[in-house]
C-alpha positions in Angstrom: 70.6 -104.9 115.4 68.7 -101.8 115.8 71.3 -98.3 116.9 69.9 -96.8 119.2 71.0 -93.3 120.9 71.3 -91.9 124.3 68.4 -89.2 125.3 70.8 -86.5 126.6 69.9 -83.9 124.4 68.7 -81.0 126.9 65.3 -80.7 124.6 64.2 -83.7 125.0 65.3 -84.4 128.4 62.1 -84.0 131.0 63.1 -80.9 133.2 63.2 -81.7 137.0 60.5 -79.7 139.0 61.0 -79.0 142.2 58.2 -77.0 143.0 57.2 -79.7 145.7 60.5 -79.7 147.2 60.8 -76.1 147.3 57.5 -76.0 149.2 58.0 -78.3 151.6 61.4 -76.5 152.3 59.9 -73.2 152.6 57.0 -74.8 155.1 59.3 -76.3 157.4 61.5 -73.3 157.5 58.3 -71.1 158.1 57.4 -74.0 161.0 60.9 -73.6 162.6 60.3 -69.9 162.9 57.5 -70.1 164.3 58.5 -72.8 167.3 61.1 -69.9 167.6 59.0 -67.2 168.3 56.5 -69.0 170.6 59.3 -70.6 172.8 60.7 -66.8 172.7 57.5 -65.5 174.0 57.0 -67.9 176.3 60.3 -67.6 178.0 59.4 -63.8 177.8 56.1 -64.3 179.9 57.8 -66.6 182.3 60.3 -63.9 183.0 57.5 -61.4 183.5 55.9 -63.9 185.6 58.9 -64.3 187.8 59.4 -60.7 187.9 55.7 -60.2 189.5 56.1 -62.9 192.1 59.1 -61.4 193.5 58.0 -58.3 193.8 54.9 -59.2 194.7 57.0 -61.8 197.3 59.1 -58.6 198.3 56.1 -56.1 198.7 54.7 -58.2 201.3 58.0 -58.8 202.8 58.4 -55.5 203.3 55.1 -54.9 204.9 55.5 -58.0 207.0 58.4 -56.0 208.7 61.3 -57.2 206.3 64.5 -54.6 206.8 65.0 -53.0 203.2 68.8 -53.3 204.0 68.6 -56.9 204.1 67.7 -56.9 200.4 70.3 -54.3 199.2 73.2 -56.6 199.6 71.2 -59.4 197.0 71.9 -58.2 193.7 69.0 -60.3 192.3 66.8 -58.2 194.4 63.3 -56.7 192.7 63.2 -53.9 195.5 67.0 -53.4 195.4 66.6 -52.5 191.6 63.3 -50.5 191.7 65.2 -48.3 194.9 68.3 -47.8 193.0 66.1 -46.7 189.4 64.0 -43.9 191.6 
């Protein structure tokens, strides 16, 4: 019978590289951030979409012969907000 011993000795053990690993982690990390950012600045636009249409809604409301007291009492109001910052 032939002894035989265990390779546990740190020299001759084959060191684990993870240099795969650590990209792949670093890629989809990069990824998430950047499904972040775009559904950030689309929900941005949106708003600044919504924001147009109103006023643009509440411009011609007003020139259509819509009473600006009417739209005071809505908090939510474009005009409201743009009368109260001047």
């Amino acid at each position: 019978m032939i002894k035989t011993y265990p390779r546990s000795l740190p020299s001759l053990v084959r060191r684990e590289d993870t240099v795969r690993k650590d990209a792949r982690e670093r890629r989809k990390q990069r990824k998430e951030e950047e499904k972040l950012k775009k559904k950030e600045e689309i929900r941005r636009l949106k708003s600044l979409k919504m924001k147009e249409l109103r006023a643009k809604l509440e411009r011609i409301g007003y020139e259509g012969g819509k009473d600006v007291d009417e739209s005071e009492g809505n908090p939510h109001s474009i005009l409201s907000i743009t009368l109260l910052a001047v």
